[in-house]
C-alpha positions in Angstrom: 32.3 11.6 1.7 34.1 12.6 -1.7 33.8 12.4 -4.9 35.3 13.8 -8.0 32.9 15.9 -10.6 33.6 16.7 -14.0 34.1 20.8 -14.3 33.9 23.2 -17.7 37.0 21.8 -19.9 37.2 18.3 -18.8 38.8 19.0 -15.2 37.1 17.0 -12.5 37.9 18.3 -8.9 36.8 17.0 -5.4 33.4 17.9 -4.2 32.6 17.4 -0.2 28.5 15.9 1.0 26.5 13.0 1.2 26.7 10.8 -1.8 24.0 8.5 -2.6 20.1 8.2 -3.4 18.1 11.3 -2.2 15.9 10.9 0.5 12.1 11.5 -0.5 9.8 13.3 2.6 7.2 10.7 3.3 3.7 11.8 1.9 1.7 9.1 3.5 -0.8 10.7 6.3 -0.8 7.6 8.2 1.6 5.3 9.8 1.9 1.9 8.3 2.1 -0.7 10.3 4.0 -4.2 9.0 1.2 -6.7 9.5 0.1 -9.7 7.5 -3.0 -10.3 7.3 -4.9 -12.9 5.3 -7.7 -11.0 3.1 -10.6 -11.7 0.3 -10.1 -9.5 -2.5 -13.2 -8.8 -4.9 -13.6 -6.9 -7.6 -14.3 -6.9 -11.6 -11.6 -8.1 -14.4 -11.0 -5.9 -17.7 -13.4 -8.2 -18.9 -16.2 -7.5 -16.5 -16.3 -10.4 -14.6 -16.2 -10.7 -10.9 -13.4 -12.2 -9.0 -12.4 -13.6 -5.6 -8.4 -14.3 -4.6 -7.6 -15.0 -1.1 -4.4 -13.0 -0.8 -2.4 -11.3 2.0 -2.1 -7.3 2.9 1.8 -6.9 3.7 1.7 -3.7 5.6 -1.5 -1.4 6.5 -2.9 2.0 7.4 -6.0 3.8 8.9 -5.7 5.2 4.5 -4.4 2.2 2.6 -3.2 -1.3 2.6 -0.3 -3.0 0.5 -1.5 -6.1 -1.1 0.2 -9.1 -2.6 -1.8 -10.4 -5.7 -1.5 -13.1 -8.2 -3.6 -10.9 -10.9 -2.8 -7.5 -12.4 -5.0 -4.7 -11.0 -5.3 -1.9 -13.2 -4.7 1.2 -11.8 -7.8 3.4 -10.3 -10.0 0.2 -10.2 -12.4 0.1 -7.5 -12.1 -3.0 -4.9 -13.5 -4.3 -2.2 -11.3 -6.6 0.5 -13.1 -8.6 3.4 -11.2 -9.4 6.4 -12.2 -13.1 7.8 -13.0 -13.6 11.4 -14.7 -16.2 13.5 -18.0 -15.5 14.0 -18.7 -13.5 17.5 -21.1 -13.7 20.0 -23.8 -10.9 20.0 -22.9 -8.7 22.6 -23.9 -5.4 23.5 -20.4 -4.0 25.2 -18.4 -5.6 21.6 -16.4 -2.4 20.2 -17.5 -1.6 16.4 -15.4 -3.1 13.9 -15.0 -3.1 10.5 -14.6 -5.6 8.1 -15.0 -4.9 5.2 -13.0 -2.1 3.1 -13.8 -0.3 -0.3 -10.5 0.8 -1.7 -9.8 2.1 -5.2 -6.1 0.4 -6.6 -2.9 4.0 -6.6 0.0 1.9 -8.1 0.6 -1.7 -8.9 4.5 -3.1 -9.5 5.7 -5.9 -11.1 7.2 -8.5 -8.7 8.8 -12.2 -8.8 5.6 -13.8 -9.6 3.2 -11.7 -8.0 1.9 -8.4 -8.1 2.2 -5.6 -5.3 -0.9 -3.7 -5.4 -1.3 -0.5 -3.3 -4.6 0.4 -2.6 -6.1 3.9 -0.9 -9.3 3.3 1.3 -12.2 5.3 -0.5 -13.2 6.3 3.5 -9.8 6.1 5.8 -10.7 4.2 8.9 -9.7 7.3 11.3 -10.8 10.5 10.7 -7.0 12.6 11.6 -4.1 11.8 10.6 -1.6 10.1 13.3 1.0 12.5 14.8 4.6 11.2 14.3 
C-alpha cells in the first residue's frame, strides 16, 4: 500500500508498507475463550456497602474474566463472582469444580449503558500457561 509523507521543506513523496493501526503482541497468558455465562457478582461500593448484581462474563480465562456490569467498579477493587449451578448429587467419582472466584478489577471502560469490567483471578484456575 502507498501513501504520501510530508519530507524536510514541505515535499511529500511516496512511502511503500502496511498502512494502518499497529498490531499489539498479545500479553494475556491464557486463551480466552468467548463464553457467556450468567454470574453473581459481590463486592463493596465506594461507600462501603455490600452489593449483589446478577451480570454475565462475555469471554473467560484460566487468569481472568470480562464482565458486563450495570455499576462502575473502581479499578484494583477486590470481587468475588459465584457461578450458579443446580445442585449435584454427592458422588465420590464427581471431578472438583470451582465455583466461586476471587478476582481483583485491571480496567473498567465506558460502554452504551453498561460497564465492561476486566477482572484478573487473584489465583488463576491452572497452574501453566496454555501453549498456543
Amino acid at each position: 500500500m502507498r501513501r504520501r509523507v510530508r519530507v524536510a521543506g514541505g515535499r511529500t513523496r511516496k512511502r511503500v508498507g502496511v498502512t494502518g493501526p499497529r498490531r499489539r503482541t498479545e500479553r494475556r497468558r491464557w486463551e480466552r475463550l468467548p463464553l457467556a455465562i450468567r454470574v453473581f457478582l459481590r463486592g463493596v461500593n465506594e461507600r462501603g456497602e455490600e452489593f449483589l448484581e446478577f451480570t454475565a462474563a462475555l469471554n473467560i480465562s484460566a487468569g481472568g474474566v470480562l464482565l458486563v456490569t450495570r455499576r462502575h467498579l473502581p479499578r484494583s477493587s477486590q470481587v468475588s463472582l459465584e457461578i450458579p449451578s443446580a445442585p449435584l448429587p454427592q458422588l465420590a467419582d464427581l471431578p472438583k469444580f470451582v465455583r466461586t472466584l476471587q478476582a481483583r478489577v485491571a480496567r473498567v471502560t465506558n460502554s452504551n449503558r453498561c460497564y465492561l469490567s476486566g477482572l484478573r483471578f487473584t489465583r488463576p484456575l491452572l497452574k501453566h500457561p496454555t501453549h498456543r
